[in-house]
Backbone atoms as SQL, in Angstrom:
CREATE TABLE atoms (id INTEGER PRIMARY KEY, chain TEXT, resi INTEGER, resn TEXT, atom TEXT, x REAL, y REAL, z REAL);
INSERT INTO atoms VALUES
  (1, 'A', 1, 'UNK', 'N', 27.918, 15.079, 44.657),
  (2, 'A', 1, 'UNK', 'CA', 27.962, 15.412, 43.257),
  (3, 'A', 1, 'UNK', 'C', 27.992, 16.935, 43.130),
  (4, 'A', 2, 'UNK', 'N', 28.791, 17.648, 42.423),
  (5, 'A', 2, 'UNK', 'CA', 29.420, 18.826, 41.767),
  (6, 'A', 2, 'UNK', 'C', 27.774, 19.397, 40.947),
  (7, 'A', 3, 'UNK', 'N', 27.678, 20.547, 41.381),
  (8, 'A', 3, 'UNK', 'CA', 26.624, 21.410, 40.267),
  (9, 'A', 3, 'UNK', 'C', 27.622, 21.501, 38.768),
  (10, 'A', 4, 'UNK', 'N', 28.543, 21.651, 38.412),
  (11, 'A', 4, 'UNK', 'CA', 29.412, 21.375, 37.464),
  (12, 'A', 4, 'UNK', 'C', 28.932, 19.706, 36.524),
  (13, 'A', 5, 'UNK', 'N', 28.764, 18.674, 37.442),
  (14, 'A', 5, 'UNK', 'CA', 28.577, 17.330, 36.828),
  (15, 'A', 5, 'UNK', 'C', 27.604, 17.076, 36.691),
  (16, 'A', 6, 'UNK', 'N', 26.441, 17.723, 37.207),
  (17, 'A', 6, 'UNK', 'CA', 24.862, 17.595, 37.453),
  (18, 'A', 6, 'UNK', 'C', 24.926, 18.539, 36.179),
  (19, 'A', 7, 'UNK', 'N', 25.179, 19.666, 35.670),
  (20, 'A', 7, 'UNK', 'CA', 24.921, 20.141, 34.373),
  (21, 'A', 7, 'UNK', 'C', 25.596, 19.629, 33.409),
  (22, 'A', 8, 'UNK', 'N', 26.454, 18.864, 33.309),
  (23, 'A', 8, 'UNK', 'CA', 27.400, 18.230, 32.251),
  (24, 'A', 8, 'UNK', 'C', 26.780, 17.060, 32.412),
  (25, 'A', 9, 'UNK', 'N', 26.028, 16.142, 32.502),
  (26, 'A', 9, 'UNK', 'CA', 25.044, 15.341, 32.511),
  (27, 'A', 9, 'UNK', 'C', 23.704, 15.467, 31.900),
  (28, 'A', 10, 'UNK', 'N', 22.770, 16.720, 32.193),
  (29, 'A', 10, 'UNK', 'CA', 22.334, 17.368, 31.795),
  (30, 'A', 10, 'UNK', 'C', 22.230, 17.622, 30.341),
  (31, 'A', 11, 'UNK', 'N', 23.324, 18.291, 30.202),
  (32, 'A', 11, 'UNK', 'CA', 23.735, 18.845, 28.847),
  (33, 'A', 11, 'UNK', 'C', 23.641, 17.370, 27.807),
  (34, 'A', 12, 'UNK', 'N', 24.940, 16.683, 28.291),
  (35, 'A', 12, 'UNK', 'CA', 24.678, 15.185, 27.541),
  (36, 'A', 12, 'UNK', 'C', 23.166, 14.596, 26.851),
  (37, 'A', 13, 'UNK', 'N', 22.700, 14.363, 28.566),
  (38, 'A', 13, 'UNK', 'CA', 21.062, 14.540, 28.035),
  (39, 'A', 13, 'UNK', 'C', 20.294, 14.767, 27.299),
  (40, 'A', 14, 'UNK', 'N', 20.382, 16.104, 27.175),
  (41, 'A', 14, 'UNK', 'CA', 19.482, 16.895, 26.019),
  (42, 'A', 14, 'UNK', 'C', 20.467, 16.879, 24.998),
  (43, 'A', 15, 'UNK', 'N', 21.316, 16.440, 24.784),
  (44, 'A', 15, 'UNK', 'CA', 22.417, 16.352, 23.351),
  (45, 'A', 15, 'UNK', 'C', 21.807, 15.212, 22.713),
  (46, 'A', 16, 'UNK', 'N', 21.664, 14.256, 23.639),
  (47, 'A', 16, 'UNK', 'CA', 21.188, 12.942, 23.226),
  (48, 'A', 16, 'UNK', 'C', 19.732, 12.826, 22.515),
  (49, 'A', 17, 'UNK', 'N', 18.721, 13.311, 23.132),
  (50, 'A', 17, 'UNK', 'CA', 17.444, 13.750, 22.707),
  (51, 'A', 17, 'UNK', 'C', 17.279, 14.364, 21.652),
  (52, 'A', 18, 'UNK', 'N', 18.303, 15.116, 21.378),
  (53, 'A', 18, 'UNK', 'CA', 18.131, 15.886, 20.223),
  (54, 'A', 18, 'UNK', 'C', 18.304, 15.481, 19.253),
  (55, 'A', 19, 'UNK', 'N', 19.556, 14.605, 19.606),
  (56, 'A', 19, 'UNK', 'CA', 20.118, 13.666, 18.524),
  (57, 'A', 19, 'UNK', 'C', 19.251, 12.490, 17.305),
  (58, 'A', 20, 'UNK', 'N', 18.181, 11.995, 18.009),
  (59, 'A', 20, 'UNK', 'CA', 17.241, 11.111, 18.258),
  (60, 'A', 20, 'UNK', 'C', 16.466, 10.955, 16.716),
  (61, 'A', 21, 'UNK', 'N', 15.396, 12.415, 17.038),
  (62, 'A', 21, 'UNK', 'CA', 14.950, 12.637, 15.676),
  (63, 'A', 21, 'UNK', 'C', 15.668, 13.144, 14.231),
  (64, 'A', 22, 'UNK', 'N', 16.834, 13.684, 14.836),
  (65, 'A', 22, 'UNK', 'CA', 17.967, 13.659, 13.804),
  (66, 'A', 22, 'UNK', 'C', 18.299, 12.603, 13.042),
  (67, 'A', 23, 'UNK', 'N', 18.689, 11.282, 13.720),
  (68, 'A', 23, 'UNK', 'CA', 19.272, 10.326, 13.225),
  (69, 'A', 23, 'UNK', 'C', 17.904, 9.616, 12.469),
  (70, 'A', 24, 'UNK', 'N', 16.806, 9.809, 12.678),
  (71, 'A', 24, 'UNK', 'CA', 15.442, 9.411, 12.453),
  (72, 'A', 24, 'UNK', 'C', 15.243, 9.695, 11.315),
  (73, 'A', 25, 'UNK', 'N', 15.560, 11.031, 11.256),
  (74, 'A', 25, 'UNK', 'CA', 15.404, 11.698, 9.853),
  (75, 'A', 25, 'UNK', 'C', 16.664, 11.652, 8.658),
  (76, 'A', 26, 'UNK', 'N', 17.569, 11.092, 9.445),
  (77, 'A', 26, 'UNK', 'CA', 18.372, 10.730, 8.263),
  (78, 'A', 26, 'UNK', 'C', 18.258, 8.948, 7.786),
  (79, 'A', 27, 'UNK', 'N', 18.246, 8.148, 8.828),
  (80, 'A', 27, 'UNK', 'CA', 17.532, 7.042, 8.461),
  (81, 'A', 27, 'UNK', 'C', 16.963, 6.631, 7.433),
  (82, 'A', 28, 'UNK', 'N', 15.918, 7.485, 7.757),
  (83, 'A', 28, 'UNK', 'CA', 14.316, 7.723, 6.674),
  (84, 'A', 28, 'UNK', 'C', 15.251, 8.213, 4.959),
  (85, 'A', 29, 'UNK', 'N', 15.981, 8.931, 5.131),
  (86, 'A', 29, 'UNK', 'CA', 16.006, 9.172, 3.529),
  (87, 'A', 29, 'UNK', 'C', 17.795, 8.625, 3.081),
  (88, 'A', 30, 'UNK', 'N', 18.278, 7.320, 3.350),
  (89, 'A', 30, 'UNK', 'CA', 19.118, 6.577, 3.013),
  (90, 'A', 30, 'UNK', 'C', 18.583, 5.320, 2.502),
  (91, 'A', 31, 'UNK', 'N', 19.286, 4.957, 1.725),
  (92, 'A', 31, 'UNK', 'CA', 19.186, 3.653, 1.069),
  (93, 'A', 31, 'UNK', 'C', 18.540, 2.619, 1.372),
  (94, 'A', 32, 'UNK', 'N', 19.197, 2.570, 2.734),
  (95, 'A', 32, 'UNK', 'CA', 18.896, 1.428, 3.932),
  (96, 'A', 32, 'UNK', 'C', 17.372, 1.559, 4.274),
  (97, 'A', 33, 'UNK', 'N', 16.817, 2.779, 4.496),
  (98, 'A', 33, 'UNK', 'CA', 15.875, 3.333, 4.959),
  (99, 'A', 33, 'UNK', 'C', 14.800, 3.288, 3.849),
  (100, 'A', 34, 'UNK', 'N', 14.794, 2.286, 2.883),
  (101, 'A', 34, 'UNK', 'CA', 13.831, 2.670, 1.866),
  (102, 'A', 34, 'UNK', 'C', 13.776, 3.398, 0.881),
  (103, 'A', 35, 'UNK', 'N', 14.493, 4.436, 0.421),
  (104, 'A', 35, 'UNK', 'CA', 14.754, 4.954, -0.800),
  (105, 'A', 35, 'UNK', 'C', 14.993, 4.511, -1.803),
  (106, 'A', 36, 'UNK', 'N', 15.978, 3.080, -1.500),
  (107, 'A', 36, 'UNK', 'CA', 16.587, 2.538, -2.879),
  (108, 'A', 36, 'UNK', 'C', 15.377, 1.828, -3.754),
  (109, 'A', 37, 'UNK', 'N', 14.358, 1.340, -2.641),
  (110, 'A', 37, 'UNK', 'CA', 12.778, 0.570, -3.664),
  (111, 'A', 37, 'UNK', 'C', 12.240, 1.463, -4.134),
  (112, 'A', 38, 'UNK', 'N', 12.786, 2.669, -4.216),
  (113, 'A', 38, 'UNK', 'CA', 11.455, 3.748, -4.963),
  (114, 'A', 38, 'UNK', 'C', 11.250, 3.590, -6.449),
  (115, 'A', 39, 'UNK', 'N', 12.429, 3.132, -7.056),
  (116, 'A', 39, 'UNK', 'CA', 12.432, 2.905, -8.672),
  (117, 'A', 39, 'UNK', 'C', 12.183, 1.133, -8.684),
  (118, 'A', 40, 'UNK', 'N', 12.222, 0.673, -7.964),
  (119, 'A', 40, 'UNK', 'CA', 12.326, -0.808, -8.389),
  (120, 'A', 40, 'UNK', 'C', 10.975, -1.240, -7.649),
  (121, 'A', 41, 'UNK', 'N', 10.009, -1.012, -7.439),
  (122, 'A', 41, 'UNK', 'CA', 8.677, -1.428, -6.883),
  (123, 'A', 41, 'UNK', 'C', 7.791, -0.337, -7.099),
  (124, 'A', 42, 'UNK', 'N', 6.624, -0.755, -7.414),
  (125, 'A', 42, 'UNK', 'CA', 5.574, -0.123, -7.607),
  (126, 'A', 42, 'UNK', 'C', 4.256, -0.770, -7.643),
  (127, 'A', 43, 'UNK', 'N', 2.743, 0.515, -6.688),
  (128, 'A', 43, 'UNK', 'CA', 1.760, -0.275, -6.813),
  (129, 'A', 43, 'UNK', 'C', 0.789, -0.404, -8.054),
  (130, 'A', 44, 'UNK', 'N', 0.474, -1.769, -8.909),
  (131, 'A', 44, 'UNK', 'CA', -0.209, -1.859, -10.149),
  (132, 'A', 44, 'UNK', 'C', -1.692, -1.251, -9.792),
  (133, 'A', 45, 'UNK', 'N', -2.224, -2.343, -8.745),
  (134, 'A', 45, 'UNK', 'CA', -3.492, -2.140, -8.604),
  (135, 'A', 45, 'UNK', 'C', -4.151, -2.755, -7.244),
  (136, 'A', 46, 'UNK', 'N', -5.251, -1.971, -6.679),
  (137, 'A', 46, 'UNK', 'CA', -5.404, -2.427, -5.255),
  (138, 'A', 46, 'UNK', 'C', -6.846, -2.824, -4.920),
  (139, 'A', 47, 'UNK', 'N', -7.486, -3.890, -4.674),
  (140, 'A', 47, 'UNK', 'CA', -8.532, -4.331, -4.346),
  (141, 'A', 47, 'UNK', 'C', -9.008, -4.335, -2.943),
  (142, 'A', 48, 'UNK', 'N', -9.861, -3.655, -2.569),
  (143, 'A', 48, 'UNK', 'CA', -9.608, -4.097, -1.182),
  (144, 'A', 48, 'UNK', 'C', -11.408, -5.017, -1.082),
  (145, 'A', 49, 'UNK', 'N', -11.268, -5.972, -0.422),
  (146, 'A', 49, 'UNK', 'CA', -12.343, -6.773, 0.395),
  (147, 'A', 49, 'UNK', 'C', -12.766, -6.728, 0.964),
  (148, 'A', 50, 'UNK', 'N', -12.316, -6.456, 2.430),
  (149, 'A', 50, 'UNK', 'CA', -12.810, -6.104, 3.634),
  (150, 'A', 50, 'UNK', 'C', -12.086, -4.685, 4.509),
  (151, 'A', 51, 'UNK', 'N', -12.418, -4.396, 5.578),
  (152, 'A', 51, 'UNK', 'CA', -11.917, -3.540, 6.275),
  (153, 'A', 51, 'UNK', 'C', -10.660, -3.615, 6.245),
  (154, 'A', 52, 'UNK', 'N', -9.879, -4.785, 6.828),
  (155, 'A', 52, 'UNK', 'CA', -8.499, -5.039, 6.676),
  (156, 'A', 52, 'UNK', 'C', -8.006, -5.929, 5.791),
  (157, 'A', 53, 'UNK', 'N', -8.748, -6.056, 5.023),
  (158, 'A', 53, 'UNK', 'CA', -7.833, -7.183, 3.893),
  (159, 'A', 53, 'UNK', 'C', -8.100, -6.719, 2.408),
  (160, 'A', 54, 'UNK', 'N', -6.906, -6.742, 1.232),
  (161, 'A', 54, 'UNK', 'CA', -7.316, -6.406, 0.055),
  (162, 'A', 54, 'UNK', 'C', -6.533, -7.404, -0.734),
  (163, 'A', 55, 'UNK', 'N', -6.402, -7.345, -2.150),
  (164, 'A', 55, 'UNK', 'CA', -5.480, -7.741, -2.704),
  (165, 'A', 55, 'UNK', 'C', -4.202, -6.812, -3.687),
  (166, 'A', 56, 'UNK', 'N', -3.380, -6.970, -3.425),
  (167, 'A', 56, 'UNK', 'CA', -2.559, -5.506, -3.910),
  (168, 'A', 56, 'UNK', 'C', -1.760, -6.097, -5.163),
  (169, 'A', 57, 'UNK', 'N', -1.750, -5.976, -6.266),
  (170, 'A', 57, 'UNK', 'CA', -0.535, -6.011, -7.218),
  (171, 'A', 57, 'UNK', 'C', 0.534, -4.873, -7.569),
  (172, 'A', 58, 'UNK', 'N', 1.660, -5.454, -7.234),
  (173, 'A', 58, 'UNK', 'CA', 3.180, -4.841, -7.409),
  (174, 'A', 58, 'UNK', 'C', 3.699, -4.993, -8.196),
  (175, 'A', 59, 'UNK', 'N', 4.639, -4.189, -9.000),
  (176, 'A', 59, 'UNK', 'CA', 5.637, -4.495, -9.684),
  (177, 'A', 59, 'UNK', 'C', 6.983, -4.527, -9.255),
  (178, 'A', 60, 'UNK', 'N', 7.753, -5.322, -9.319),
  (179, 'A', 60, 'UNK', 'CA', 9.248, -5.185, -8.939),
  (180, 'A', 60, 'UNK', 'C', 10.092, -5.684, -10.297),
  (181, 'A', 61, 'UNK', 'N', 11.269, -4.618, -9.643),
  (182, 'A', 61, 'UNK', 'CA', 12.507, -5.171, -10.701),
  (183, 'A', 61, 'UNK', 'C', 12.459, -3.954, -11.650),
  (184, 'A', 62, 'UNK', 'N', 13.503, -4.127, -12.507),
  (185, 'A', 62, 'UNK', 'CA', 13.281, -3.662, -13.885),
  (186, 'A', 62, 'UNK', 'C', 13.813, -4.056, -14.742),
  (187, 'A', 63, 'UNK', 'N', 13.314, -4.026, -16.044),
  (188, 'A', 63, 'UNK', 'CA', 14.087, -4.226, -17.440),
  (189, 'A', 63, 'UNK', 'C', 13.576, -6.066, -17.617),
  (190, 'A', 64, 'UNK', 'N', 14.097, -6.588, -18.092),
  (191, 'A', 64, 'UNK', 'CA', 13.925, -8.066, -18.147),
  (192, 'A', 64, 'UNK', 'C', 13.176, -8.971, -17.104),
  (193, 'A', 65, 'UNK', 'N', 14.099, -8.321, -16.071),
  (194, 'A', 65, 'UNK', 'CA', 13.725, -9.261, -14.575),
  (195, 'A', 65, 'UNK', 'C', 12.496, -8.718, -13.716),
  (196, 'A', 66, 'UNK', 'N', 11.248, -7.619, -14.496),
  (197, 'A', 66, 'UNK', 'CA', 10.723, -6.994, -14.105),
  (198, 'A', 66, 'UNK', 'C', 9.405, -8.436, -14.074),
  (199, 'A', 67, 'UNK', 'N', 8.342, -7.977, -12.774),
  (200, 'A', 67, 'UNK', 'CA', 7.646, -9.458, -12.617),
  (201, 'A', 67, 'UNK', 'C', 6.494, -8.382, -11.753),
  (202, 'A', 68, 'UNK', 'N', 5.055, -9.195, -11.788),
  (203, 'A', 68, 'UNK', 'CA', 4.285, -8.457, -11.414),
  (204, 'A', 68, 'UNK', 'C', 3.643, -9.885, -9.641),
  (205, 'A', 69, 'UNK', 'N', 3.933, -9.202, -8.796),
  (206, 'A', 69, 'UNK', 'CA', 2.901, -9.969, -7.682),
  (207, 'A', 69, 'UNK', 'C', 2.264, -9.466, -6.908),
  (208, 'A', 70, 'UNK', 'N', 0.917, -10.572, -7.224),
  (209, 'A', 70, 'UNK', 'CA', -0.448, -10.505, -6.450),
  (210, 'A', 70, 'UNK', 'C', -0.057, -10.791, -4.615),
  (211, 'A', 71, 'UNK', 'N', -0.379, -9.845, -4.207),
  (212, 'A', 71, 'UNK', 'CA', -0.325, -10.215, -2.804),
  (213, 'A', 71, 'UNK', 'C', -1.535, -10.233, -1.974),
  (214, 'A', 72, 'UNK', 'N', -2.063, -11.021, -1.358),
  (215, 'A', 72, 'UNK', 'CA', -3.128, -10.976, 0.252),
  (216, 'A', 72, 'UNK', 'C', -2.336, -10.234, 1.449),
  (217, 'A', 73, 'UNK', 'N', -2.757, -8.821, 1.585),
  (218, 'A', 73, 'UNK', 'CA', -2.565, -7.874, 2.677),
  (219, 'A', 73, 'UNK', 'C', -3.696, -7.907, 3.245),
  (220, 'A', 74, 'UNK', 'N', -3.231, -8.317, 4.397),
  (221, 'A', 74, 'UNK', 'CA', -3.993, -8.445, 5.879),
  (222, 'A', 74, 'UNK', 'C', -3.558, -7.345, 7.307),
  (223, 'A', 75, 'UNK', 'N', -3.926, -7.024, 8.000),
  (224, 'A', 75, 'UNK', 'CA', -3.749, -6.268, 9.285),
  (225, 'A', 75, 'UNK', 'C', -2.363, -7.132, 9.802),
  (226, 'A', 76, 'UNK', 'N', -2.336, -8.645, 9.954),
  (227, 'A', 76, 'UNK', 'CA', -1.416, -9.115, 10.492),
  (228, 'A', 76, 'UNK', 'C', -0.638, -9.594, 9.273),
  (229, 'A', 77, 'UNK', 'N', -0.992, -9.707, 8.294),
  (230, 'A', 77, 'UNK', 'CA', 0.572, -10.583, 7.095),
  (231, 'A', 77, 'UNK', 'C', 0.283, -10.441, 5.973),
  (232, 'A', 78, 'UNK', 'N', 1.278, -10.605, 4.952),
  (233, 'A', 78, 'UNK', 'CA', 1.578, -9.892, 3.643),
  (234, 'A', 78, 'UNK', 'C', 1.494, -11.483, 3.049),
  (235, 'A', 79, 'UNK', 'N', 0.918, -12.091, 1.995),
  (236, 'A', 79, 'UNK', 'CA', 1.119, -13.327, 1.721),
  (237, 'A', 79, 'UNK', 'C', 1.204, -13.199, 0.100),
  (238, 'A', 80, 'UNK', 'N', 2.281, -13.864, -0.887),
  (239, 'A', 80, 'UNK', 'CA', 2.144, -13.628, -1.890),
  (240, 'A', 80, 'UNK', 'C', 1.182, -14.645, -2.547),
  (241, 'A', 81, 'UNK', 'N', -0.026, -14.514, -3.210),
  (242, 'A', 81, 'UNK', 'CA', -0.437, -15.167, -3.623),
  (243, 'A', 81, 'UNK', 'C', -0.264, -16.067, -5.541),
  (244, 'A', 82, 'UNK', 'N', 0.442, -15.184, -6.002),
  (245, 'A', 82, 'UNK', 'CA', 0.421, -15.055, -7.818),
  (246, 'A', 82, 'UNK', 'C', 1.796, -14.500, -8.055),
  (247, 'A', 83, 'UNK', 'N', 2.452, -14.500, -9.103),
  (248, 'A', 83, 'UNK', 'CA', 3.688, -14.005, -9.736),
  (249, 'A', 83, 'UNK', 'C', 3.529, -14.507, -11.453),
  (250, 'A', 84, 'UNK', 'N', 3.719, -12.777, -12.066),
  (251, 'A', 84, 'UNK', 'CA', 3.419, -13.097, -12.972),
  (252, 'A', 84, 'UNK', 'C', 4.328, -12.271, -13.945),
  (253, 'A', 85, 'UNK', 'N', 4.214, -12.258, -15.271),
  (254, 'A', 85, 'UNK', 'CA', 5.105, -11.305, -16.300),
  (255, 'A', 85, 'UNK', 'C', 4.261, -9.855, -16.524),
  (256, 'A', 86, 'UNK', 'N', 4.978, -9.018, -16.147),
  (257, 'A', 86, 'UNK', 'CA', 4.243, -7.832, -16.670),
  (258, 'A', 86, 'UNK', 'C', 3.025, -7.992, -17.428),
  (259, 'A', 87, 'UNK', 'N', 1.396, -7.410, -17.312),
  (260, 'A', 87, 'UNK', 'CA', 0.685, -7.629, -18.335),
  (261, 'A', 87, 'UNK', 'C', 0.833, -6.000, -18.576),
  (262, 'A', 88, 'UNK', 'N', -0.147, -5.502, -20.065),
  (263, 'A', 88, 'UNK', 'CA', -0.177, -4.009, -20.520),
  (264, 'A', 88, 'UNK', 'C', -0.032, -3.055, -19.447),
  (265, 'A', 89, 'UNK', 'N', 0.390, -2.137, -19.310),
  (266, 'A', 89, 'UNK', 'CA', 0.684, -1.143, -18.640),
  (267, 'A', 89, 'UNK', 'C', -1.260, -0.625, -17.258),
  (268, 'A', 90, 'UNK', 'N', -1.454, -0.726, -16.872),
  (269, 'A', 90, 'UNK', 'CA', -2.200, -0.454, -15.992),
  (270, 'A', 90, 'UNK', 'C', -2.810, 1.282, -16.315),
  (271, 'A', 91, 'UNK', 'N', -1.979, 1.969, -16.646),
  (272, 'A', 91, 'UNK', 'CA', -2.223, 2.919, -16.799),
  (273, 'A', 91, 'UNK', 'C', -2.773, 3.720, -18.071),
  (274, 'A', 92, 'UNK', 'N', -2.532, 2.437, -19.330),
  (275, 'A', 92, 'UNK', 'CA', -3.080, 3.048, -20.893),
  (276, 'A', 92, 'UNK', 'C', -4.131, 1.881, -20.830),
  (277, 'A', 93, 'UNK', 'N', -4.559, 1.148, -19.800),
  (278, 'A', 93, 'UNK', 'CA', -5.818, 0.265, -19.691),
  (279, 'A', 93, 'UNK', 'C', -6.973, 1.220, -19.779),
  (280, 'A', 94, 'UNK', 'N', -7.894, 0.669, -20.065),
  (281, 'A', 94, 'UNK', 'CA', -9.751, 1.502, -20.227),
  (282, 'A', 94, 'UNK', 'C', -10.021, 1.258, -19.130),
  (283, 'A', 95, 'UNK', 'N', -10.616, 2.606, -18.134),
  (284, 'A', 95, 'UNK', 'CA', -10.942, 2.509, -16.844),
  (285, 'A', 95, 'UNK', 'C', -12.128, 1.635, -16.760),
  (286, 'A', 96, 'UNK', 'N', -12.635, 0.816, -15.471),
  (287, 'A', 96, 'UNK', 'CA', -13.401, 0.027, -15.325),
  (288, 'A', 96, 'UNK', 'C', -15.038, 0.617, -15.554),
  (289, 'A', 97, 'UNK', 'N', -15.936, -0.026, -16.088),
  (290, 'A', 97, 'UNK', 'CA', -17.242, 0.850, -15.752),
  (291, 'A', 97, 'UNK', 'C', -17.255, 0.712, -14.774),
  (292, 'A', 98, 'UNK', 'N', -18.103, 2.007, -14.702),
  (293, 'A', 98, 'UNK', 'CA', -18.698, 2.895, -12.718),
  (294, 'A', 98, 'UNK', 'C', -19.843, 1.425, -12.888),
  (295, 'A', 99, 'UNK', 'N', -19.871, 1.288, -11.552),
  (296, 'A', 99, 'UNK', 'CA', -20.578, 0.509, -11.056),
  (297, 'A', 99, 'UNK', 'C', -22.148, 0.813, -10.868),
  (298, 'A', 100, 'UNK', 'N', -22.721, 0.281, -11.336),
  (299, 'A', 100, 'UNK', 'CA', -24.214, 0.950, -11.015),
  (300, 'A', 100, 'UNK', 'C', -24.947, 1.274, -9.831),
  (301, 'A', 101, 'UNK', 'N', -25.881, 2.119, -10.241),
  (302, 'A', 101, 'UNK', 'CA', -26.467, 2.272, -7.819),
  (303, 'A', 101, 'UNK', 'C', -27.279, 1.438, -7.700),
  (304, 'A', 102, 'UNK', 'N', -27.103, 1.133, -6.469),
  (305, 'A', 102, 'UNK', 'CA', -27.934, 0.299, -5.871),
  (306, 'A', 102, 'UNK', 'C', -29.708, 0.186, -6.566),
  (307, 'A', 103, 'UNK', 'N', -29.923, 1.317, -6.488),
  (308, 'A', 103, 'UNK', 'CA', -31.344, 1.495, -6.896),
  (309, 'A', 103, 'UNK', 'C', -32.070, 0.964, -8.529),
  (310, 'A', 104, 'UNK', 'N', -30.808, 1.605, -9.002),
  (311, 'A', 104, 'UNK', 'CA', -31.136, 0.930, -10.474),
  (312, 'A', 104, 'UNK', 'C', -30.823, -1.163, -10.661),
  (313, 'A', 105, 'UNK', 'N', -29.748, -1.414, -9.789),
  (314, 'A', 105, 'UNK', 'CA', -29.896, -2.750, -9.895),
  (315, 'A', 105, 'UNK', 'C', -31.130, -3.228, -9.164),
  (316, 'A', 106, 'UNK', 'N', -31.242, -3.233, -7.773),
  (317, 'A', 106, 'UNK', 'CA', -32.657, -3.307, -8.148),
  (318, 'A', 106, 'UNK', 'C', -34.014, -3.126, -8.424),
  (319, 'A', 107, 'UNK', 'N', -34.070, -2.097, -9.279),
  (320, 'A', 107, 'UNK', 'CA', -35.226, -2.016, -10.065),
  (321, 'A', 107, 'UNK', 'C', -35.041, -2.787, -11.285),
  (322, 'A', 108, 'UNK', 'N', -33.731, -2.937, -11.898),
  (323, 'A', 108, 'UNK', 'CA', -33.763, -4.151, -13.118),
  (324, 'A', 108, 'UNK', 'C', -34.498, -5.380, -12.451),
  (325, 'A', 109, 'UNK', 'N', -34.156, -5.827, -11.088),
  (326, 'A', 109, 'UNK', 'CA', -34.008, -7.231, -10.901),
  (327, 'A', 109, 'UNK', 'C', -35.650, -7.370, -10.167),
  (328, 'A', 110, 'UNK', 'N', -36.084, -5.929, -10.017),
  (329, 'A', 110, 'UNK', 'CA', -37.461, -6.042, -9.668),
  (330, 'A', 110, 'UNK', 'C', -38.217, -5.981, -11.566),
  (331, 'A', 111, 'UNK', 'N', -37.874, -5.591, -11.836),
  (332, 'A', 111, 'UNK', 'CA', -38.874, -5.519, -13.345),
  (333, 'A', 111, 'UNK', 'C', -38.990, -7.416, -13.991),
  (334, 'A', 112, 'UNK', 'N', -37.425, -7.533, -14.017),
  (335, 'A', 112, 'UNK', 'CA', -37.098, -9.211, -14.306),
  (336, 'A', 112, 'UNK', 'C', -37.959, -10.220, -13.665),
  (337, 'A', 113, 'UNK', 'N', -38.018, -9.847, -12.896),
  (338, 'A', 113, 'UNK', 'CA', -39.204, -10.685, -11.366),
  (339, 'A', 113, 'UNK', 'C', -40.628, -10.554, -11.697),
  (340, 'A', 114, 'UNK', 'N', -41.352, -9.648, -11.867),
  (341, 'A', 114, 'UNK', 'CA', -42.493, -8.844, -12.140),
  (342, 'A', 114, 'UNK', 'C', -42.564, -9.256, -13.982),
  (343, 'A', 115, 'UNK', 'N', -41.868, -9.333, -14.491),
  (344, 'A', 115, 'UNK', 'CA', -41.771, -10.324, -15.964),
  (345, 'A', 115, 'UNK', 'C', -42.371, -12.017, -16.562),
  (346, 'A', 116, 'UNK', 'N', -41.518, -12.598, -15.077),
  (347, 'A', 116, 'UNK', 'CA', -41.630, -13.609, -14.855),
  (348, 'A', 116, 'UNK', 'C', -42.318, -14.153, -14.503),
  (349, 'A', 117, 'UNK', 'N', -43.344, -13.107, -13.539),
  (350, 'A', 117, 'UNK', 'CA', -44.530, -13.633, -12.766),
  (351, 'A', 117, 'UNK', 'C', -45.941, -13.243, -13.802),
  (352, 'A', 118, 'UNK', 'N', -45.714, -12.418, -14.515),
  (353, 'A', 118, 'UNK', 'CA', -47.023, -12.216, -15.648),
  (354, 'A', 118, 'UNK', 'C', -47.250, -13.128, -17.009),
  (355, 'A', 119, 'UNK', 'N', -45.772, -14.201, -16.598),
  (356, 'A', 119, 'UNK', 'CA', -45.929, -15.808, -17.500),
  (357, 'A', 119, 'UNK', 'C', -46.824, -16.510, -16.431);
């Protein structure tokens, strides 16, 4: 083998490599690649349960054919659970009350107790 073909091999090589994250990065911002769901899906609202599992609501579609689904996301699978019609906008909803601390629930549920026992 030619030092001539051993660098024209070479060269190929690292043409190829280079190529790689190029094509990666054009991938990523084509149609094919996910761009086109950016207007037609969206996340409503996200519950999560456990470490790896929540419940996620989506919106897809738009205009008429627009539909809201409940999904079970898991570490291993996406399962739809619900499909439904758009409800009010998620976003002009009244945020949830803050959840109370620990401490104050139970001291209610110690006072309630301590109530009960002075019948």
């Amino acid at each position: 083998m030619s030092a001539g073909s051993v660098f024209t091999s070479l060269l190929w090589f690292i043409a190829i490599l280079a190529l790689i994250p190029a094509a990666l990065w054009l991938l990523k911002r084509t149609p094919a690649g996910g761009a086109s769901a950016h207007g037609l899906m969206r996340t409503v609202a996200v519950l999560p349960l456990a470490p790896n599992q929540r419940v996620v609501t989506v919106e897809v579609g738009r205009g008429e054919s627009r539909r809201w689904l409940v999904l079970g996301v898991t570490g291993q699978q996406i399962s739809t659970l619900h499909e439904m019609a758009p409800q009010d906008d998620a976003s002009t909803l009244p945020p949830p009350a803050a959840a109370a601390p620990f401490a104050q629930l139970l001291g209610r549920l110690q006072s309630r107790r301590d109530d009960t026992d002075a019948r």
